[in-house]
SERO-4910 file (N, C-alpha, C, O; in steps of 0.05 Angstrom, whole numbers):
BEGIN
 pado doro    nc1    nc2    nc3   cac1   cac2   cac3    cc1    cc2    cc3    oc1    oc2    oc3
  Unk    A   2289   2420   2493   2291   2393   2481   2315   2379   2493   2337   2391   2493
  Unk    A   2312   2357   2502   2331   2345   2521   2355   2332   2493   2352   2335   2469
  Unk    A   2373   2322   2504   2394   2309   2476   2398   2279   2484   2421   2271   2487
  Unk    A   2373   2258   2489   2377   2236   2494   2364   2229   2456   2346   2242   2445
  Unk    A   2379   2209   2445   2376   2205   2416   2379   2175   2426   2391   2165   2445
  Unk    A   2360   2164   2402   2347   2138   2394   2355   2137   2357   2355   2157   2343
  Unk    A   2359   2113   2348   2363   2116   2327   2353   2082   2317   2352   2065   2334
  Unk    A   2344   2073   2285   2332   2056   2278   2331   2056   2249   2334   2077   2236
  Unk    A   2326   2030   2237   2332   2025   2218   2309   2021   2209   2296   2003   2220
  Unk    A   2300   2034   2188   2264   2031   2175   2260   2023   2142   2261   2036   2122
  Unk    A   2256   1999   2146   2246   1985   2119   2230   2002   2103   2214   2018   2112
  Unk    A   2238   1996   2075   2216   2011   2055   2207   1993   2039   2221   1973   2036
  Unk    A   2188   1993   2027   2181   1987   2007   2186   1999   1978   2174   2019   1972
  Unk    A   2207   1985   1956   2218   1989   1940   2199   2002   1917   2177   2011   1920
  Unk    A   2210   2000   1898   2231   2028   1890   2219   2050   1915   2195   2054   1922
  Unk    A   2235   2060   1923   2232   2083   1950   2253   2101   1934   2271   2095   1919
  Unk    A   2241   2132   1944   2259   2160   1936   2256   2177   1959   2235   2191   1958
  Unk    A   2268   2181   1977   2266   2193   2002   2270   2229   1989   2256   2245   2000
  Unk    A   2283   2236   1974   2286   2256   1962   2263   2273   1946   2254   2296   1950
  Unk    A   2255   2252   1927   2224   2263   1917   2196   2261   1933   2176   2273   1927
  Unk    A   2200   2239   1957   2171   2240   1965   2174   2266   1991   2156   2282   1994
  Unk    A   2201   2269   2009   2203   2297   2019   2194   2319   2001   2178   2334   2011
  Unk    A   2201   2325   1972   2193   2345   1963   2173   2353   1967   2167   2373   1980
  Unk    A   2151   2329   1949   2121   2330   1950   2114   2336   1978   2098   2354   1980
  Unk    A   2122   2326   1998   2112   2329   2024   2115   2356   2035   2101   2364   2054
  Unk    A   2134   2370   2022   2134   2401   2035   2127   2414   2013   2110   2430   2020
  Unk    A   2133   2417   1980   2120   2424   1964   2145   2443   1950   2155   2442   1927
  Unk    A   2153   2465   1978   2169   2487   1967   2187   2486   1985   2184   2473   2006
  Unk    A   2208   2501   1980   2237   2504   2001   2237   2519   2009   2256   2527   2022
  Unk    A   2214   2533   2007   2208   2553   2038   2190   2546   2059   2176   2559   2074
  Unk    A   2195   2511   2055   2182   2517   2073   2196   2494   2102   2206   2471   2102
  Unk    A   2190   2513   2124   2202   2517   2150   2196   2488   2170   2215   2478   2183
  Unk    A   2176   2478   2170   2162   2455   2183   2181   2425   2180   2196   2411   2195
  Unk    A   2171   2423   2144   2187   2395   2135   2216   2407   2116   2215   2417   2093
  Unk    A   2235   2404   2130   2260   2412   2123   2274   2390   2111   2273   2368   2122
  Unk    A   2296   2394   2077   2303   2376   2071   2323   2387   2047   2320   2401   2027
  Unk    A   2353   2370   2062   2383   2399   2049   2386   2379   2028   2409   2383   2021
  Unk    A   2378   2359   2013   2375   2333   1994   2389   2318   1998   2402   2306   1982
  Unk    A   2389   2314   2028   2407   2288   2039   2390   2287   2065   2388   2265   2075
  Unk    A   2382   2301   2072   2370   2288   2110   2347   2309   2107   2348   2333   2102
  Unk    A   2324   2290   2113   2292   2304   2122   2308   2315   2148   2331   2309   2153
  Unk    A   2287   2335   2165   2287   2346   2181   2250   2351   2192   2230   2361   2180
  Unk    A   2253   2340   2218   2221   2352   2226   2231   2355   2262   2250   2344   2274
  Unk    A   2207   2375   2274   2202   2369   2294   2176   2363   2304   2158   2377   2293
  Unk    A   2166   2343   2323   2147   2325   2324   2134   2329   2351   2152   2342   2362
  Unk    A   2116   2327   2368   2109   2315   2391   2098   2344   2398   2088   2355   2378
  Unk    A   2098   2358   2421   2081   2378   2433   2101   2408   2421   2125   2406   2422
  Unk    A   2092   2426   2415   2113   2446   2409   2127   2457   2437   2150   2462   2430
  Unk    A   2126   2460   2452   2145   2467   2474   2166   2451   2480   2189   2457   2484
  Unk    A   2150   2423   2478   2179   2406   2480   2177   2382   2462   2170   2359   2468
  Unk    A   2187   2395   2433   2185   2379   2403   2211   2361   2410   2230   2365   2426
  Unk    A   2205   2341   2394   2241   2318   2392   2241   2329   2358   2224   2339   2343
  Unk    A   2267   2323   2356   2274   2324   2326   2277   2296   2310   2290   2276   2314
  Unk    A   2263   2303   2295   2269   2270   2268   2291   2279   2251   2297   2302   2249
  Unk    A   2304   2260   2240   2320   2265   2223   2322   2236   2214   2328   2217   2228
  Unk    A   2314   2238   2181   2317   2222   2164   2329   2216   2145   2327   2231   2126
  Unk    A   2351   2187   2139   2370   2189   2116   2360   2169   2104   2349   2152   2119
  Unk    A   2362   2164   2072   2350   2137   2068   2388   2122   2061   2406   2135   2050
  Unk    A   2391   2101   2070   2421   2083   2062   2417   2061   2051   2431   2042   2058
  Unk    A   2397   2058   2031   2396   2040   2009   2362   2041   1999   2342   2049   2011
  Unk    A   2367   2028   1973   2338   2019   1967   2317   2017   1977   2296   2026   1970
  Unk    A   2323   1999   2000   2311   1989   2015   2300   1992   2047   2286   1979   2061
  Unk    A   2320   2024   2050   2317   2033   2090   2320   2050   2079   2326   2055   2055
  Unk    A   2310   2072   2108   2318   2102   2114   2330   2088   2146   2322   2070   2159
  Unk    A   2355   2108   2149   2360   2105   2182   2345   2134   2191   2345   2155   2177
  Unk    A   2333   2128   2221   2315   2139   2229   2324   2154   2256   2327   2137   2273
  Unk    A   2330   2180   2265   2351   2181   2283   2328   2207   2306   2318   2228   2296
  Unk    A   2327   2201   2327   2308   2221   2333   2322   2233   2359   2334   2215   2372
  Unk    A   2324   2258   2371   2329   2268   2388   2315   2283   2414   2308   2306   2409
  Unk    A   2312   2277   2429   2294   2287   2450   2272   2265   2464   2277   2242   2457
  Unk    A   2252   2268   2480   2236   2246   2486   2205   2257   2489   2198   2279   2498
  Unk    A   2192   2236   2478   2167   2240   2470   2153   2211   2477   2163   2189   2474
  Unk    A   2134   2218   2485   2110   2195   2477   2094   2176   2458   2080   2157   2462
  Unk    A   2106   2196   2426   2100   2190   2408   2111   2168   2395   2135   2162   2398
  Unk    A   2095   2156   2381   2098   2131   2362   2112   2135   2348   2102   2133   2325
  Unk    A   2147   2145   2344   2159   2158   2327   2164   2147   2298   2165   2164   2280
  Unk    A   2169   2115   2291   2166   2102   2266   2145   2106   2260   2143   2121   2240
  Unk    A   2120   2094   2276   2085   2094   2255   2093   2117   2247   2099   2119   2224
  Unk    A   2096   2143   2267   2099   2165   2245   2112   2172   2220   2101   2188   2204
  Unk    A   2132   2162   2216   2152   2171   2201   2146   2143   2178   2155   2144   2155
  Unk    A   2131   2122   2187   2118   2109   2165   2096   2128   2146   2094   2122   2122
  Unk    A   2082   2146   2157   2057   2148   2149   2076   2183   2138   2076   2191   2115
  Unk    A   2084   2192   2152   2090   2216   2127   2100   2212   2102   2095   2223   2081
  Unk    A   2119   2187   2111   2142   2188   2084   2123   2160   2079   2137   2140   2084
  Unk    A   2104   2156   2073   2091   2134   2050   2107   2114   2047   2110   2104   2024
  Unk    A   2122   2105   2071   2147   2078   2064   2132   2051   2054   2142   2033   2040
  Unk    A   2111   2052   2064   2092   2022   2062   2070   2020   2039   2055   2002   2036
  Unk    A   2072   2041   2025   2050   2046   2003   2063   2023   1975   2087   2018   1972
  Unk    A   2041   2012   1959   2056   1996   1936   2035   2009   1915   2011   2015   1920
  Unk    A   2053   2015   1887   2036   2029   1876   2034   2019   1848   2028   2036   1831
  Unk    A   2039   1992   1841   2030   1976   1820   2011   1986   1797   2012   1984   1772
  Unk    A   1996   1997   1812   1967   2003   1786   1976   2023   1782   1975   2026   1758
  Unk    A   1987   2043   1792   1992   2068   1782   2016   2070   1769   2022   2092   1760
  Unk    A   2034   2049   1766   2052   2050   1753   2048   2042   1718   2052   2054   1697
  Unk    A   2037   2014   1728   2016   2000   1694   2007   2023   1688   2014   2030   1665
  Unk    A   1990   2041   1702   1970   2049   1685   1990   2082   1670   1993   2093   1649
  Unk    A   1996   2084   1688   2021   2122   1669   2047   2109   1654   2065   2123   1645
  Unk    A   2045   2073   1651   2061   2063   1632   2053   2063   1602   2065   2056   1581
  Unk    A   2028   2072   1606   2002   2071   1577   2001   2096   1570   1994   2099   1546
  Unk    A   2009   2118   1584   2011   2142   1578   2027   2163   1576   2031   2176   1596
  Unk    A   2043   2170   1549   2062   2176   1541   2070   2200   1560   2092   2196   1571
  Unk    A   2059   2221   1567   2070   2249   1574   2067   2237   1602   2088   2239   1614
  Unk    A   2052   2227   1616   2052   2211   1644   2081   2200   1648   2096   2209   1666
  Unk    A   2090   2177   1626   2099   2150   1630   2124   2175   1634   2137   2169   1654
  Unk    A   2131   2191   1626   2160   2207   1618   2158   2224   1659   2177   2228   1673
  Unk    A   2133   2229   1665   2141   2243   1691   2148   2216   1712   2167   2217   1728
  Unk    A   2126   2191   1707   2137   2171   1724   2156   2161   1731   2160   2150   1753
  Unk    A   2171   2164   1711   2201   2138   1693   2223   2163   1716   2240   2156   1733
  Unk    A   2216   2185   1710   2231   2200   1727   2226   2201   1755   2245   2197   1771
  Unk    A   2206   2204   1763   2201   2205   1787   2199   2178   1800   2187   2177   1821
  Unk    A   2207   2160   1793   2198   2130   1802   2205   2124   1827   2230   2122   1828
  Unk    A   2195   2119   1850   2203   2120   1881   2183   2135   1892   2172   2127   1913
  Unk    A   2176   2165   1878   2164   2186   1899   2130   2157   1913   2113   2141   1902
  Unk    A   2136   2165   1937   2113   2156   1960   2098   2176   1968   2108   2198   1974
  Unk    A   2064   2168   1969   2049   2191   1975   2057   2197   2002   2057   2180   2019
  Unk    A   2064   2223   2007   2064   2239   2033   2041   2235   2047   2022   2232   2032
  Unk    A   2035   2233   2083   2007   2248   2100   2031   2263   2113   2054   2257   2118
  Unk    A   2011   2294   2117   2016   2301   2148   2013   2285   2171   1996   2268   2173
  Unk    A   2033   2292   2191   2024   2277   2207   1998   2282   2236   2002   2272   2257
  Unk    A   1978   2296   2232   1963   2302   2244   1936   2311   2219   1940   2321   2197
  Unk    A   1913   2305   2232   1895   2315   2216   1894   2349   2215   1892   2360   2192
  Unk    A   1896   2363   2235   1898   2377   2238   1917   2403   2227   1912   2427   2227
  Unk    A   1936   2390   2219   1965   2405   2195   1947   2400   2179   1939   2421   2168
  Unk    A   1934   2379   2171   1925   2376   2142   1911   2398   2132   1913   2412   2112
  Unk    A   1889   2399   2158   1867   2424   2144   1874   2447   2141   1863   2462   2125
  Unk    A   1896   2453   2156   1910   2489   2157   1921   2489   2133   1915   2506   2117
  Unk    A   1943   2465   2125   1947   2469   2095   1922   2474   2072   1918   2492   2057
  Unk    A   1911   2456   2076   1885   2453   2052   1873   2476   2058   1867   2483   2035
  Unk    A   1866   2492   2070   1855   2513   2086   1876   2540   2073   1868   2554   2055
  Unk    A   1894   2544   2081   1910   2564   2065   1915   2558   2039   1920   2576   2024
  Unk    A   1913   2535   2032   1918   2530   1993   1896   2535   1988   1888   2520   1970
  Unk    A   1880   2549   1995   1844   2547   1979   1856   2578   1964   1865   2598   1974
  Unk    A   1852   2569   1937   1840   2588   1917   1869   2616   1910   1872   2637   1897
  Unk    A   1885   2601   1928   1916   2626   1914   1939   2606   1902   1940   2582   1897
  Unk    A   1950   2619   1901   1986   2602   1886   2000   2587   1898   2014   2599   1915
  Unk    A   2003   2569   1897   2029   2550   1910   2044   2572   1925   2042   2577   1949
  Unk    A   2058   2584   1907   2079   2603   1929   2061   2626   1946   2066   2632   1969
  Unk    A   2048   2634   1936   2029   2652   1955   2025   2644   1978   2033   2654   1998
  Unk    A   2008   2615   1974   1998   2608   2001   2022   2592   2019   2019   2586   2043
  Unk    A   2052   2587   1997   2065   2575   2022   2074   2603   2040   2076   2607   2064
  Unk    A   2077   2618   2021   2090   2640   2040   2072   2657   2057   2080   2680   2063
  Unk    A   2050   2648   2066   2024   2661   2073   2025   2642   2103   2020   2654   2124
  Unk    A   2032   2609   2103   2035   2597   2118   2058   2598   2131   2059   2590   2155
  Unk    A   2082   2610   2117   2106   2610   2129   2104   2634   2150   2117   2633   2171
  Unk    A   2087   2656   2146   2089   2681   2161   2082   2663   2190   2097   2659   2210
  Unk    A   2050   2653   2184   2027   2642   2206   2056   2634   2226   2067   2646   2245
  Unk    A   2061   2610   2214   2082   2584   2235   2097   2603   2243   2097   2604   2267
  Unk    A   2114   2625   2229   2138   2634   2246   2121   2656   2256   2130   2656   2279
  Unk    A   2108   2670   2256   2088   2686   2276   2090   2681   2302   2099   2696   2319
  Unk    A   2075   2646   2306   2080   2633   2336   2086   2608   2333   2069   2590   2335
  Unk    A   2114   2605   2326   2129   2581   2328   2154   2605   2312   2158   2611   2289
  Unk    A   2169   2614   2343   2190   2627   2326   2210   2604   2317   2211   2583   2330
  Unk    A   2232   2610   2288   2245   2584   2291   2266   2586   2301   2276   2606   2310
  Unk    A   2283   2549   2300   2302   2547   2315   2326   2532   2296   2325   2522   2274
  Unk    A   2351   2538   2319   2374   2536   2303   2372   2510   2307   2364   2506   2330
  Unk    A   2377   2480   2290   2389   2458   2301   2416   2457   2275   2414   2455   2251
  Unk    A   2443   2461   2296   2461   2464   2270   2465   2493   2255   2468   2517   2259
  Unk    A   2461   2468   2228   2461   2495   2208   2434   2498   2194   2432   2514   2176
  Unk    A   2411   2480   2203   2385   2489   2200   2372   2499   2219   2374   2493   2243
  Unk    A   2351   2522   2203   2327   2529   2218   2301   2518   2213   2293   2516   2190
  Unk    A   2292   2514   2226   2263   2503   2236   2241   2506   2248   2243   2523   2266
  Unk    A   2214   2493   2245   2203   2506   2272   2176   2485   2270   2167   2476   2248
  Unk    A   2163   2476   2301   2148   2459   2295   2121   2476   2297   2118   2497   2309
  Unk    A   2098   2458   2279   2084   2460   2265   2057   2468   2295   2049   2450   2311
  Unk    A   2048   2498   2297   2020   2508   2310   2003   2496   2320   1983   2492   2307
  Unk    A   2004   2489   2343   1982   2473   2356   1953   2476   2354   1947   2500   2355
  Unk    A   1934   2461   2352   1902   2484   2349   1899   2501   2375   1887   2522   2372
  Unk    A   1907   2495   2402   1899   2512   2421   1910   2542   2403   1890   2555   2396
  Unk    A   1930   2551   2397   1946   2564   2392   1930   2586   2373   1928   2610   2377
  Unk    A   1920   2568   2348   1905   2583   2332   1878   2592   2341   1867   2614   2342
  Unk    A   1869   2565   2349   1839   2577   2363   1837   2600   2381   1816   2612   2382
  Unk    A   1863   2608   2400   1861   2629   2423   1878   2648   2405   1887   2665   2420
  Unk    A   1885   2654   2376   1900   2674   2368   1880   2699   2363   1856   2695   2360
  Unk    A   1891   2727   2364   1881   2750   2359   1866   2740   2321   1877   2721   2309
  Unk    A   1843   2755   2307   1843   2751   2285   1854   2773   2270   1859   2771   2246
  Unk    A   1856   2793   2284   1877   2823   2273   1903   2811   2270   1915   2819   2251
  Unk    A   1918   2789   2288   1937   2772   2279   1945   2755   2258   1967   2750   2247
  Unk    A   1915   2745   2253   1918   2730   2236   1911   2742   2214   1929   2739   2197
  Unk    A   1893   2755   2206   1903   2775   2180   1924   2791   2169   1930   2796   2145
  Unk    A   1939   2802   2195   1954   2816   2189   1979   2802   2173   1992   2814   2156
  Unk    A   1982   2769   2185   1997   2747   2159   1997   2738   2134   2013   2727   2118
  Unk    A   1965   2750   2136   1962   2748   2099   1941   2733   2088   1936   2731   2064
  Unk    A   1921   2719   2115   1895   2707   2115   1876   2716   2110   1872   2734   2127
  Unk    A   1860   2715   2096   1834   2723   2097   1812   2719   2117   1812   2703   2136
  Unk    A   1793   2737   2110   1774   2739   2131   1762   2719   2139   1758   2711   2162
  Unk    A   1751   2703   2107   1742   2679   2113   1761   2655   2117   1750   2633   2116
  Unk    A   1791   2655   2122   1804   2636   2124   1813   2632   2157   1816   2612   2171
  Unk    A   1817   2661   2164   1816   2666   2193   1782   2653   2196   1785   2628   2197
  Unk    A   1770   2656   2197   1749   2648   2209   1744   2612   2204   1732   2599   2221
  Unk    A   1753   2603   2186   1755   2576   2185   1776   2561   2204   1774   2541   2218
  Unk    A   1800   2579   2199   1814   2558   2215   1810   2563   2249   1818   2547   2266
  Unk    A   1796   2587   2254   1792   2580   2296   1772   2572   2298   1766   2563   2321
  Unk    A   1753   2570   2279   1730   2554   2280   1741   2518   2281   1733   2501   2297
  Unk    A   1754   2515   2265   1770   2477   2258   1776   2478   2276   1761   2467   2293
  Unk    A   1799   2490   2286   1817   2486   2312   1803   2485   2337   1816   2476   2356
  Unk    A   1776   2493   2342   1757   2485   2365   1743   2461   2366   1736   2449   2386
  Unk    A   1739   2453   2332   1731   2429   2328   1749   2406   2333   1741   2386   2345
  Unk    A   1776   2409   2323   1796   2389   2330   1797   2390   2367   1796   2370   2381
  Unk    A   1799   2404   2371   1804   2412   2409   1779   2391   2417   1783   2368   2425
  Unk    A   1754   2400   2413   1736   2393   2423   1722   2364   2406   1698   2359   2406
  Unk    A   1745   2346   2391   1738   2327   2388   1713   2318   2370   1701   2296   2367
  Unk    A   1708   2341   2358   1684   2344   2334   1698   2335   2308   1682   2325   2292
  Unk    A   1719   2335   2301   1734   2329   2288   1755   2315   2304   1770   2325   2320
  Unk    A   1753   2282   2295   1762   2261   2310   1777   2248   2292   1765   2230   2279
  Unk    A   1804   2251   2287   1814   2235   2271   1827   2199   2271   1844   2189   2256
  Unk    A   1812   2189   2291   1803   2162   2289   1785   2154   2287   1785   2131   2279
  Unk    A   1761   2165   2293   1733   2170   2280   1729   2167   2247   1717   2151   2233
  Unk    A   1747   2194   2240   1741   2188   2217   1759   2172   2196   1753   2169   2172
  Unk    A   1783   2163   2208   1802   2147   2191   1788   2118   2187   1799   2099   2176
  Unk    A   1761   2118   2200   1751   2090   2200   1733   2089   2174   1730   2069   2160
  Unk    A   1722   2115   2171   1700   2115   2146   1716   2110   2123   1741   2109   2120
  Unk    A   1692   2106   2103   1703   2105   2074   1705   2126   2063   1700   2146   2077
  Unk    A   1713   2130   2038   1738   2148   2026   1712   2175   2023   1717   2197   2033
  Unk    A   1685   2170   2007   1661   2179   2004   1650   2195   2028   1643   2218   2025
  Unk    A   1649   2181   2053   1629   2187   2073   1656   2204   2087   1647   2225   2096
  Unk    A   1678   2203   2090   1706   2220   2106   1700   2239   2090   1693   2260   2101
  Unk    A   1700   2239   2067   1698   2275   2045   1674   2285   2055   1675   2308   2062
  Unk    A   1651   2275   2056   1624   2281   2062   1624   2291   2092   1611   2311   2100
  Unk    A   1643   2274   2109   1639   2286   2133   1652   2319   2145   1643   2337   2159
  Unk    A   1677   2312   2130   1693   2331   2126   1680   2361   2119   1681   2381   2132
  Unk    A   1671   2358   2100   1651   2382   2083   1624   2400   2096   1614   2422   2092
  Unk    A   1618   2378   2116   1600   2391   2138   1608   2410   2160   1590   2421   2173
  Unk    A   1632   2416   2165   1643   2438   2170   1651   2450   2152   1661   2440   2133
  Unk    A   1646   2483   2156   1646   2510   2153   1681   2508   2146   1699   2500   2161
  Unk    A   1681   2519   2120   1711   2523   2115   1725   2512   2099   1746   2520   2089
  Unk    A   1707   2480   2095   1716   2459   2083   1698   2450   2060   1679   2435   2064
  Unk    A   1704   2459   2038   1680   2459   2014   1699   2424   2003   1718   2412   2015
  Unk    A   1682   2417   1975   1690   2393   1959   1714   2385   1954   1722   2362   1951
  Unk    A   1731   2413   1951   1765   2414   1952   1778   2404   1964   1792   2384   1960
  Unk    A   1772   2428   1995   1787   2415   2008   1779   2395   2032   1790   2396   2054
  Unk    A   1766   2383   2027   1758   2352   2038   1769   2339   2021   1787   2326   2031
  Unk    A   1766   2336   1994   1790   2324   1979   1825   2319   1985   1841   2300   1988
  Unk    A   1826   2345   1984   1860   2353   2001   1862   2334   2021   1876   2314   2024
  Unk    A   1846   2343   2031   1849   2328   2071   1853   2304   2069   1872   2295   2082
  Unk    A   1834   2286   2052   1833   2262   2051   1855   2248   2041   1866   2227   2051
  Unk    A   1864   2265   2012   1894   2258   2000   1912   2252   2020   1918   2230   2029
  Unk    A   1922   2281   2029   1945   2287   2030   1947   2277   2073   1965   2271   2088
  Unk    A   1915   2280   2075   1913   2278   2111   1918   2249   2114   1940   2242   2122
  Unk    A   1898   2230   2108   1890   2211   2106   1902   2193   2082   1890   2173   2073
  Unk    A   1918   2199   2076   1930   2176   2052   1911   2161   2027   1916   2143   2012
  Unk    A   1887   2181   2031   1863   2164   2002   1865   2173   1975   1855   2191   1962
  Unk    A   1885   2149   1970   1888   2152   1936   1866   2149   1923   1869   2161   1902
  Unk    A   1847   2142   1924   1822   2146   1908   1810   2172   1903   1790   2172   1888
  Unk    A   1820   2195   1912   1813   2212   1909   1832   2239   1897   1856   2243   1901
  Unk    A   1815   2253   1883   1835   2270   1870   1822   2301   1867   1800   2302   1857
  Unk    A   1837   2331   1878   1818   2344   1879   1824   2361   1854   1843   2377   1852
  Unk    A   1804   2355   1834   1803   2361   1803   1791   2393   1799   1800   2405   1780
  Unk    A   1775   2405   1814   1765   2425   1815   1787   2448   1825   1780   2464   1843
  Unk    A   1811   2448   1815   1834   2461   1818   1852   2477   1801   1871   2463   1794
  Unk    A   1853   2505   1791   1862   2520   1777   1893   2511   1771   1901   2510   1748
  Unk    A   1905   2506   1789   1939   2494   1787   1931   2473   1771   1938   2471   1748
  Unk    A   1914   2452   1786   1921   2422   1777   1905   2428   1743   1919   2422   1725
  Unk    A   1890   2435   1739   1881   2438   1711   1904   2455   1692   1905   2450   1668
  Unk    A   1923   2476   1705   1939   2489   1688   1956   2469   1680   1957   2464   1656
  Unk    A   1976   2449   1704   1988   2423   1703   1987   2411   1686   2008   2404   1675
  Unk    A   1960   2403   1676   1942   2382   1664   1949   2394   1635   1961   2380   1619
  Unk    A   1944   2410   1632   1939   2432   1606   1974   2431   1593   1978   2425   1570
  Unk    A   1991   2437   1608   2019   2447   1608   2043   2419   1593   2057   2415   1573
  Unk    A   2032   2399   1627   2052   2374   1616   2039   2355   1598   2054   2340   1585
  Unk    A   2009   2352   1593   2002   2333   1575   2007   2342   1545   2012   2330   1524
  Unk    A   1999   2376   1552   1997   2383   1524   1988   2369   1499   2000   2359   1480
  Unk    A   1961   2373   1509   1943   2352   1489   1914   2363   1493   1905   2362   1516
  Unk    A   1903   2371   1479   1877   2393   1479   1857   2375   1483   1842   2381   1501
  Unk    A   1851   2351   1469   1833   2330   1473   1837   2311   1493   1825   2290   1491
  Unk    A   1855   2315   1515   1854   2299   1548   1828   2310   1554   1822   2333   1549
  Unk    A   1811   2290   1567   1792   2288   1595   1803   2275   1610   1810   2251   1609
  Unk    A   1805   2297   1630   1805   2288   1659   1792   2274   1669   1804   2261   1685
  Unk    A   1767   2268   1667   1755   2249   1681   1758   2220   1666   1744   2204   1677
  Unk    A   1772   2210   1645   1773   2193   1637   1799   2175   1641   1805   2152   1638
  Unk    A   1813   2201   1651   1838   2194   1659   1832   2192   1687   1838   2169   1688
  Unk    A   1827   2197   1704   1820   2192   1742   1804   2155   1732   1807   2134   1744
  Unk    A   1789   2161   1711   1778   2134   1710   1795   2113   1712   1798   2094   1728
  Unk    A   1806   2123   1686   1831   2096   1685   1854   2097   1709   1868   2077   1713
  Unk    A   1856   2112   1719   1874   2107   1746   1858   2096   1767   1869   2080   1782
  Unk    A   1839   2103   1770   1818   2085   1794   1834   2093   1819   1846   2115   1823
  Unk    A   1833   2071   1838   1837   2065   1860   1862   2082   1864   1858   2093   1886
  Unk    A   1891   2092   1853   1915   2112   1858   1916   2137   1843   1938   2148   1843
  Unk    A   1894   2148   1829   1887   2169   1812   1901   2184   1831   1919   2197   1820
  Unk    A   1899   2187   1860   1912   2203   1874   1943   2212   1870   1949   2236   1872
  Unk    A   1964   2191   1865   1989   2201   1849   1983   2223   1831   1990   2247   1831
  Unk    A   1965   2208   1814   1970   2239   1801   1981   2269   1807   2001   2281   1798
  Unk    A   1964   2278   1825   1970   2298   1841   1995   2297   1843   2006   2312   1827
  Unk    A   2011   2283   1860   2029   2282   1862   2057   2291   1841   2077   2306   1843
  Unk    A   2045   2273   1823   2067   2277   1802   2062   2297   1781   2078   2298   1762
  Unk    A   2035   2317   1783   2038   2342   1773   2047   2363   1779   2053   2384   1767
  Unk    A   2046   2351   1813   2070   2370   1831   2094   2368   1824   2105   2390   1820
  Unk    A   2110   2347   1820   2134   2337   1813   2146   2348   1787   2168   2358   1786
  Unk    A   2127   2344   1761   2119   2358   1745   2123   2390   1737   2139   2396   1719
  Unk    A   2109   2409   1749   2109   2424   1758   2134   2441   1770   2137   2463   1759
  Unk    A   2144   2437   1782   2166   2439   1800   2190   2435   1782   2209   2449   1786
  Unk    A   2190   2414   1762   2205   2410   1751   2211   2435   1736   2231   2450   1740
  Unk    A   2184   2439   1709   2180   2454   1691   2194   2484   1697   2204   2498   1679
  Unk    A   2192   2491   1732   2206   2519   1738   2229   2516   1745   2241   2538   1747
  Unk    A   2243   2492   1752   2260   2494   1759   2272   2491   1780   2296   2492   1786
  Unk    A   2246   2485   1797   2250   2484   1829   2267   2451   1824   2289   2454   1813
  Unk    A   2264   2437   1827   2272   2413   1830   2290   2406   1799   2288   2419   1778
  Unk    A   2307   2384   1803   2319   2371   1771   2317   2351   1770   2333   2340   1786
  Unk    A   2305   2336   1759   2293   2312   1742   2300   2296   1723   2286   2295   1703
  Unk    A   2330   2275   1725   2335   2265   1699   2312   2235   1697   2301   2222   1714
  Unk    A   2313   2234   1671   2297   2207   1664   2315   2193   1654   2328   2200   1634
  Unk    A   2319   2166   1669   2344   2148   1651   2332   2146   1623   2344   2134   1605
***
């Protein structure tokens, strides 16, 4: 990585929390990819052999300074627009968890967090793909083996890091490798199966960022690997579609169960009334969540 640095000043759209929407965006602090000491994101971006580094501070309300090192081809703002959700406005979802007491108490706290994307479709599905059907910490630490497997990490400073598995990488990996990290049979077999699809353009993520929120899940789901879930995931967390929310989820129902603490909630009545940003939700049961153990601290003015 060469040490030619570029640096820039990136508008947000207010209330902004550079702190809570990094969380959501990596989930756990183990994890290695999206790095963040609660003052400066950390990523590396562009081809893994020769990644640039981001580094993100927010210095008011209103900016993050945007500081990148190395040289790349890449669109380095759009990017760093579209992970950290700087341009998202979230009005309805604010009205609407203002109506709801055990909501209104995670919002009021969390007020700023911006929906996270990966920045490739491709991260998306390996995440959604290893979160199928184990534990938050299971599957991060299931993903942390994969990345540092083949992406050993690196020193920048006094962080380590490491950028995020190319599909050539996975698609040409041993699968005695990939089990031996902690994958399953059928998860190994989904992700070099994706990763040929992404390679070979079967999975087109300008293709499908054009469809609607309905027909992208639908399309999604037609590959092997990718059930109602996680096409949901993908779409969330890949694709930025708050309209969608993936409800058929042991965590998000324990969540649901835990912070509303209210035996007579339906879920579907509540996705109703959120409509069009039901997708926060998610979010903020992560937030939620995280709280409740301890991972994160949460005052509510």
């Amino acid at each position: 990585m060469d040490d030619s640095v570029r640096e820039w000043s990136l508008p947000v759209r207010p209330p902004y929390r550079l702190d809570l929407t990094a969380t959501v965006l990596r989930r756990l602090s183990t994890n290695v990819v999206d790095v963040f000491d609660g003052r400066v994101y950390r990523r590396m971006l562009g081809a893994a052999k020769s990644p640039v580094l981001l580094e993100v501070i927010q210095t008011s309300p209103s900016a993050l300074a945007v500081r990148v090192t190395g040289s790349s081809s890449v669109d380095i703002l759009s990017l760093t627009r579209r992970m950290l959700g700087t341009d998202v406005e979230l009005t309805h979802f604010a009205a609407v968890a203002a109506r709801i007491p055990w909501l209104e108490r995670i919002a009021r706290a969390a007020r700023g967090v911006k929906p996270p994307r990966y920045p490739s479709l491709w991260e998306a599905i390996v995440n959604a793909v290893v979160f199928q059907q184990v534990s938050i910490h299971a599957a991060a630490a299931i993903l942390r083996r994969v990345i540092e497997r083949y992406e050993p990490l690196r020193e920048i400073g006094a962080v380590r890091l490491a950028p995020f598995p190319e599909p050539r990488i996975i698609a040409d990996a041993d699968p005695l490798d990939l089990r031996a990290v902690g994958l399953s049979v059928n998860k190994v077999v989904a992700l070099r199966t994706l990763a040929r699809a992404v390679l070979d353009d079967a999975l087109d993520e300008r293709l499908l960022e054009a469809l609607p929120t309905a027909e992208l899940t639908a399309r999604l789901a037609t590959f092997k690997g990718i059930g109602p879930w996680t096409a949901a995931v993908i779409a969330l967390r890949g694709f930025g579609r708050l309209d969608v929310f993936p409800l058929n989820d042991s965590g998000v129902a324990r969540s649901l169960k835990d912070l509303a603490d209210d035996p007579a909630l339906d879920p579907g009545a509540l996705l109703a009334e959120l409509g069009p940003q039901r997708g926060m939700l998610y979010y903020h049961l992560l937030i939620g969540r995280l709280a409740a153990r301890g991972d994160i601290t949460l005052s509510v003015p």
